[in-house]
C-alpha positions in Angstrom: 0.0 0.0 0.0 1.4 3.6 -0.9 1.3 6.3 1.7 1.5 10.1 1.1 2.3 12.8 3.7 1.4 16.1 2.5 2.6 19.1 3.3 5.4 18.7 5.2 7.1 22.2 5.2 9.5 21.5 7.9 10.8 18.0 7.0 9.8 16.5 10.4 6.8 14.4 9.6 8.7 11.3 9.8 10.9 12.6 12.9 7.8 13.7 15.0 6.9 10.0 15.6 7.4 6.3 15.5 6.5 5.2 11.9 8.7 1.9 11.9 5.3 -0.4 11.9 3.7 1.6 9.1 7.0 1.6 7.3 6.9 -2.5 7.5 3.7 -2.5 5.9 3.2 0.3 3.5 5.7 2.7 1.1 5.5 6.1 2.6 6.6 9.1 0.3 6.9 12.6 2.2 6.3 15.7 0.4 7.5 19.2 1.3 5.6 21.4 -0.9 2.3 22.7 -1.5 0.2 22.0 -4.7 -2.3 23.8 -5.8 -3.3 23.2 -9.1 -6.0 20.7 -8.8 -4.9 18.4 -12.2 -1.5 18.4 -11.2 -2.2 17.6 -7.0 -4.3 14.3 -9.3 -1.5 13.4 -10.8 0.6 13.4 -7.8 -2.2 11.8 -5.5 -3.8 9.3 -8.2 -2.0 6.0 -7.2 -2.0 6.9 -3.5 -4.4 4.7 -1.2 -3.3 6.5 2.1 -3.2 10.3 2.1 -2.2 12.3 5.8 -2.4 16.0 5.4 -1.6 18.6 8.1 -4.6 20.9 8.9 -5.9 22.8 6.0 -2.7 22.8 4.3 -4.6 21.0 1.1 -7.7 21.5 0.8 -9.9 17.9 -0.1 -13.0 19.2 -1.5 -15.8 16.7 -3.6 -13.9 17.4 -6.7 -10.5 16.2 -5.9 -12.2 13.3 -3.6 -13.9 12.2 -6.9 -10.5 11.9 -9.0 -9.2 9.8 -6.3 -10.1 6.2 -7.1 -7.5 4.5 -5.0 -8.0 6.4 -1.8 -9.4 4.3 0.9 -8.2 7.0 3.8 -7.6 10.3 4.9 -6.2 11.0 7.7 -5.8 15.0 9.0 -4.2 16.0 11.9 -7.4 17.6 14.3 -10.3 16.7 15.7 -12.4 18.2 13.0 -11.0 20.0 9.5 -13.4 22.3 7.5 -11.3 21.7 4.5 -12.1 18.0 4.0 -15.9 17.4 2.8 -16.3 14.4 5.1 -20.2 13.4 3.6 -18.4 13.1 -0.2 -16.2 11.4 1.4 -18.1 8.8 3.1 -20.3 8.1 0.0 -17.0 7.8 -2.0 -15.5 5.1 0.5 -13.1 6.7 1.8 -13.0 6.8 5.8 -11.6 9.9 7.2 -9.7 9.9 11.1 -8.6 12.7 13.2 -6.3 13.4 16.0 -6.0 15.1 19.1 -4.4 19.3 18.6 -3.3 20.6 21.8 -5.6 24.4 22.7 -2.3 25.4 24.4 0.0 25.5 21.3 -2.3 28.2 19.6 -3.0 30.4 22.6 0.7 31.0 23.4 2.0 31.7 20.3 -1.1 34.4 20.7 0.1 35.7 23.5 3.7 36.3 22.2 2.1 37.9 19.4 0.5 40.2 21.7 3.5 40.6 23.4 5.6 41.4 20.3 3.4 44.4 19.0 3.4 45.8 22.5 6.9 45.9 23.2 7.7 46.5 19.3 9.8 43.4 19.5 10.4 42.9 15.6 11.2 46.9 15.2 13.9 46.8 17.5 14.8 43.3 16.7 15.8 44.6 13.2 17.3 47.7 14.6 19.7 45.2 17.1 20.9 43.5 14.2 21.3 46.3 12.0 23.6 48.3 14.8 21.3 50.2 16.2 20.2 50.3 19.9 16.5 51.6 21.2 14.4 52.3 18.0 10.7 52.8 19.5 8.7 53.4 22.8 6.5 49.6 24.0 3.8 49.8 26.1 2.5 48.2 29.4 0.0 45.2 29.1 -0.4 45.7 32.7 -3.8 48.1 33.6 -4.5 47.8 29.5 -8.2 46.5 28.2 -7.8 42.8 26.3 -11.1 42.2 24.0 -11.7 38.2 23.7 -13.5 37.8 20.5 -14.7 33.9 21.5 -14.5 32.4 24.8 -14.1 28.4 24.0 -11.4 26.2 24.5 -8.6 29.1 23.1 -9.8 32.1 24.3 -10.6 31.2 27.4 -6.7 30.1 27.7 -5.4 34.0 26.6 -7.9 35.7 28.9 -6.4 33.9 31.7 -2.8 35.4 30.6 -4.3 38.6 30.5 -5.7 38.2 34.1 -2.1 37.1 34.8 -0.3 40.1 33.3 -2.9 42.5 34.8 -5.1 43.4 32.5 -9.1 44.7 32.1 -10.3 41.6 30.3 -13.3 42.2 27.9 -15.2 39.3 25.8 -17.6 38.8 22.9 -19.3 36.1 20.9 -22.5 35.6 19.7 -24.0 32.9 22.7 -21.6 34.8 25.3 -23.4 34.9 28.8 -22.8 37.1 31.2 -22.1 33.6 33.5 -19.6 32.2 31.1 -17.6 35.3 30.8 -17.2 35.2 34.6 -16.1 31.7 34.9 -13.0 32.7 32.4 -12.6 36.0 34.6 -13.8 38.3 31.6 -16.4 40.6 31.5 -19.7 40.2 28.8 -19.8 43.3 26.6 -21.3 44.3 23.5 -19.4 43.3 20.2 -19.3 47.4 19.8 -18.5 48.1 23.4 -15.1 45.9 22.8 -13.8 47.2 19.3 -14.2 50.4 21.1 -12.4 50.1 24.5 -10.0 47.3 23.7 -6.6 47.7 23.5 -5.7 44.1 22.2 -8.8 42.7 20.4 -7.4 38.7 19.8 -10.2 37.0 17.6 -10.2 33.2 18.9 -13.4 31.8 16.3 -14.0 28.9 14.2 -14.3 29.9 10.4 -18.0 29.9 9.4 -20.4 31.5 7.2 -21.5 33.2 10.4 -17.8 34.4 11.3 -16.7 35.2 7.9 -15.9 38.9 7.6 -16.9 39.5 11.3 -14.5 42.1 11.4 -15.1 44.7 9.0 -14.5 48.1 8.1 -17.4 49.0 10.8 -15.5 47.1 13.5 -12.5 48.7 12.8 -13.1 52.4 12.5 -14.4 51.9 16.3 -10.7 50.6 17.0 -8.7 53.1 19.1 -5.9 54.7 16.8 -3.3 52.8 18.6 -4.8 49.6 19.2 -3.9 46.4 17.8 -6.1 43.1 16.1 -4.5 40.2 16.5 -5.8 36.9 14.7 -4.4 33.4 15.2 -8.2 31.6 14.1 -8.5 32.2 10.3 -7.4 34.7 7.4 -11.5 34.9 6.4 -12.6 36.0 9.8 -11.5 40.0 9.1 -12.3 41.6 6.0 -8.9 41.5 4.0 -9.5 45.0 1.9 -10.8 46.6 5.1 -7.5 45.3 7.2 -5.6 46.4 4.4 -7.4 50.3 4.2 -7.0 51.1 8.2 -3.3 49.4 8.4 -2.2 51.3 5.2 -3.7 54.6 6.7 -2.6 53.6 10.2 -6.4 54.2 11.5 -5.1 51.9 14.4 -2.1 51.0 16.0 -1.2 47.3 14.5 -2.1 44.0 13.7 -0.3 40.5 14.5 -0.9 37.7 12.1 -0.7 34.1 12.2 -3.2 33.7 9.5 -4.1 34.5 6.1 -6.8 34.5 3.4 -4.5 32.4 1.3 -1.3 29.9 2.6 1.2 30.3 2.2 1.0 34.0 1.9 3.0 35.2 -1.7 6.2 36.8 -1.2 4.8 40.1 -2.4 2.0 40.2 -0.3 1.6 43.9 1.0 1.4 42.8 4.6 4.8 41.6 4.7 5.8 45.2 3.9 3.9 47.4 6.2 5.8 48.8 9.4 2.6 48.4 11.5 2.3 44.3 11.0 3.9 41.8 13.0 3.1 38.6 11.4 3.9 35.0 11.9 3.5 32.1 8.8 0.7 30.2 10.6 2.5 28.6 13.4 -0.3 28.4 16.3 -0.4 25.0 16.2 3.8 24.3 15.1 4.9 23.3 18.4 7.4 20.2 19.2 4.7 18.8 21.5 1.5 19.5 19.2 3.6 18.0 16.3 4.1 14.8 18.4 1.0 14.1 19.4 -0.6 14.9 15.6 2.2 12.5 14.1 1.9 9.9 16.3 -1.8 9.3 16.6 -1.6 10.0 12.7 0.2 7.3 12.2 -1.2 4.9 14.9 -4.8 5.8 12.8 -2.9 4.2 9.7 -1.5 1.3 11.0 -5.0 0.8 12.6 -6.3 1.2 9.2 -3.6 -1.5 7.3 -4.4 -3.9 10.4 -8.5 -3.6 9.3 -9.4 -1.8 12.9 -10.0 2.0 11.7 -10.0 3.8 15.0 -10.5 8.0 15.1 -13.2 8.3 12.3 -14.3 11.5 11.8 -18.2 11.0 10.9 -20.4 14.0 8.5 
């Protein structure tokens, strides 16, 4: 049986875990790079009946299920991945499994962001290694107002750093309570209310119809002009042209990136230019640990799957 492991930009796929009883069973070909032309992702995929993918790297929509004949699995790393059509799936044949992602990966590498744009941290990092001593002026976290757009399992996690570091701790969502807030020591406000006070607005939402474009133009102009967004959930979630317009005309202070309408971002994207974005190439979930865990159950769900016992399906 031939294996593929897509997507594996780091070369540590095979490193990450034990794949030695896989290896006895199957052929397992790694591959680095990122296809997105769907004929030619068929013609690399065609004669594969094992495919693992990393998160939403590749997208596995009906279409490119359909020109798949040979695929009898798909495993993603995850719980759940809104880039695989699961129901086309399951009427094709092909069984889909998951894996466990750690919450804590994602919200730390949000809070360094946040930490980062307050202290500047890329700014004098450049002037450091240019020469150059002191380039800017940081600012306190400490007595500042952190907006949680989505309390679950992530945002829960950075309002309890902003507790930690001192800070006024504001949430929103659209089934917020004013009891749930409290239990993650945040405070229920209108969705206005926090583009408006906030001085750190972290968007921590899944990627939905509902949530697409959430943050607009509308939400913010009611930013204060030196206040930062900062999104680790999805690229969709903010309004791209809108980002683009305030950032440009520094309407507010900043924004920290980890995600982007489209991965990996092209090299003359304007965001990597402008002074007023620190941005990261989608690395919430890149951690040693995270990686370890994904790999491993990854490739205990395909021996499973060689050995006729599927375990971790992932159901429509």
């Amino acid at each position: 049986m031939k294996i593929a492991l897509l997507d594996d930009y780091q070369g540590v796929a095979l490193s990450s875990a034990d794949w030695s009883a896989v290896h006895a069973k199957a052929a397992v070909t790694v591959f680095r790079d990122t296809i997105v032309d769907p004929d030619a992702l068929v013609a690399r995929l065609c004669d594969f009946e094992v495919v693992c993918i990393m998160r939403e790297r590749t997208p596995f929509p009906r279409a490119l299920l359909e020109r798949l004949p040979k695929l009898k699995l798909l495993v993603t790393t995850g719980h759940r991945n809104a880039s695989v059509d699961v129901a086309a799936a399951k009427e094709l044949g092909i069984a889909v499994s998951g894996t466990p992602s750690s919450a804590h990966a994602a919200a730390e590498l949000t809070w360094a962001l946040i930490m980062a744009a307050a202290r500047r941290l890329d700014m004098e990092n450049r002037s450091f290694r240019a020469g150059g001593w002191q380039a800017g002026l940081g600012r306190d976290l400490n007595g500042a107002t952190l907006g949680v757009v989505g309390l679950g399992r992530l945002g829960s996690l950075v309002a309890g750093y902003g507790r930690a570091f001192g800070m006024r701790v504001v949430a929103w969502s659209q089934n917020l309570t004013p009891a749930r807030a409290a239990e993650c020591g945040a405070e229920a406000v209108e969705k206005d209310t926090l583009f408006g006070q906030a001085d750190f607005i972290t968007l921590h939402l899944k990627l939905s119809e509902r949530s697409r474009g959430l943050v607009g133009a509308r939400e913010l102009a009611l930013m204060k002009p030196d206040a930062w967004l900062v999104n680790t959930s999805r690229g969709p979630i903010v309004d791209r042209s809108a980002l683009l317009a305030a950032l440009e005309a520094e309407r507010i202070g900043g924004a920290a990136l980890d995600v982007f309408d489209e991965e990996p971002l092209p090299a003359d994207d304007p965001l990597r230019r402008l002074d007023n974005v620190v941005g990261t190439p989608h690395i919430g979930y890149v951690s040693r640990e995270n990686y370890r865990t994904m790999y491993r159950v990854t490739a205990d769900n395909v021996l499973s799957f060689l050995d006729g016992r599927p375990q971790n399906l992932i159901e429509p």
